[in-house]
C-alpha positions in Angstrom: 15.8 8.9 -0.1 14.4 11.8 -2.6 12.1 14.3 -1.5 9.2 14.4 -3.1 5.8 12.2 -2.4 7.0 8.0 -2.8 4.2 6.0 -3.4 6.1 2.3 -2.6 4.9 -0.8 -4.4 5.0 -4.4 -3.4 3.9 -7.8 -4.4 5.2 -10.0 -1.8 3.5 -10.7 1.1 6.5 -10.7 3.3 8.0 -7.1 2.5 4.8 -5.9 4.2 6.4 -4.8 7.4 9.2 -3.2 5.7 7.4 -1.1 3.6 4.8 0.0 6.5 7.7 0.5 9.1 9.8 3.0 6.2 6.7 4.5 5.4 6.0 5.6 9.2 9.3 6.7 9.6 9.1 9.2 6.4 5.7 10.7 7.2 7.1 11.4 10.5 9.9 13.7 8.6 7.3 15.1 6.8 7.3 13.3 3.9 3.5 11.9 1.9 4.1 8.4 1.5 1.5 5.7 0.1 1.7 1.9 -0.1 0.5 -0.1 -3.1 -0.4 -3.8 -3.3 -0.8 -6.1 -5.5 -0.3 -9.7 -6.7 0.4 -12.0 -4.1 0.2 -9.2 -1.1 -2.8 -8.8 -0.9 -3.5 -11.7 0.7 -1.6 -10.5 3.9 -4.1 -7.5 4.0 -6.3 -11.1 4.4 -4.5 -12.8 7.4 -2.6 -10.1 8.5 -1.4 -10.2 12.2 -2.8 -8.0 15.0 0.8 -6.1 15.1 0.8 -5.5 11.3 -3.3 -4.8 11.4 -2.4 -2.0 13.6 0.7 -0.2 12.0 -1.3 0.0 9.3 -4.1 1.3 10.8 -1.9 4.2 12.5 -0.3 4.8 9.0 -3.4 5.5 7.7 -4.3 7.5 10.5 -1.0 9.7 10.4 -2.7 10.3 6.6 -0.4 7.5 4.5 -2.7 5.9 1.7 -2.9 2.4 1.5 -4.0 0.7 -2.2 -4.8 -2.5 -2.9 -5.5 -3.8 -6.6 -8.9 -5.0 -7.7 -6.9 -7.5 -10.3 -5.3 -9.1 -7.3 -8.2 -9.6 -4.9 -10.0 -11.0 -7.7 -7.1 -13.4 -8.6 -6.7 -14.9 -5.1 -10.8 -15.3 -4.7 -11.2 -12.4 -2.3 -14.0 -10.8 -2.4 -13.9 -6.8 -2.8 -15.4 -6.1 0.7 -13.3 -8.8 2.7 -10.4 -6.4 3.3 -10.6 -3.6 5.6 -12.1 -0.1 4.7 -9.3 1.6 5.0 -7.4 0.0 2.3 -8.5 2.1 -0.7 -9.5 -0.2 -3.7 -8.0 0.7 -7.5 -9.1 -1.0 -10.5 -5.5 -1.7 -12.6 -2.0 -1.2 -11.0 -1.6 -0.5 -15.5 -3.5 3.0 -15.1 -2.6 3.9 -11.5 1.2 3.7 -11.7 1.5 6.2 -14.7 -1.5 8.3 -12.9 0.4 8.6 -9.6 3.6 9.7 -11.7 2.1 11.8 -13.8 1.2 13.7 -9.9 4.5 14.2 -8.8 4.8 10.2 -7.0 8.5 8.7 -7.1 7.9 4.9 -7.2 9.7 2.6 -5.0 9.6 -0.9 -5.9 10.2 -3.5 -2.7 
């Protein structure tokens, strides 16, 4: 994988694991990783198991970001405080995607 800060986005619900399992594997080789989702993932931040509720509670904790999209919550009927605190909250994935590669982010789609 590139060095470099990789900011990796998901949709589906079920590559939640994978994504949160690489992502604590780079930031312990020193890398900054960050986890955006959006469409149909974030309904698993919803109904997430206890095992995945607390990798991503250490990922966040080993100072990994975790997004969620506004669009998204509103589009499966979730309401903006339902998910956990942790998961920081951004208004369109349209604005944020160029805005994290304008900062250096490499974008890895899952």
């Amino acid at each position: 994988m590139q060095e470099g800060k990789i900011l990796f986005y998901i949709k589906d619900p079920s590559k939640w694991d994978e994504v949160v399992e690489k992502g604590l594997t780079l930031i312990k080789a020193g890398q900054k990783v960050a986890i955006l989702a959006s469409g149909e993932a974030v309904t698993r931040c919803i109904r997430c198991d206890r095992l995945l509720f607390d990798r991503l509670k250490q990922f966040v904790l080993d100072e990994g970001d975790v997004f969620i999209s506004r669009e998204s919550l509103k589009q499966f009927n979730i309401p903006d405080k339902r998910p956990p605190d942790y998961l920081i909250r951004i208004d369109s994935i349209n604005t944020f995607i160029p805005e994290m590669k304008e900062k250096g982010w490499i974008l890895q789609e899952l």
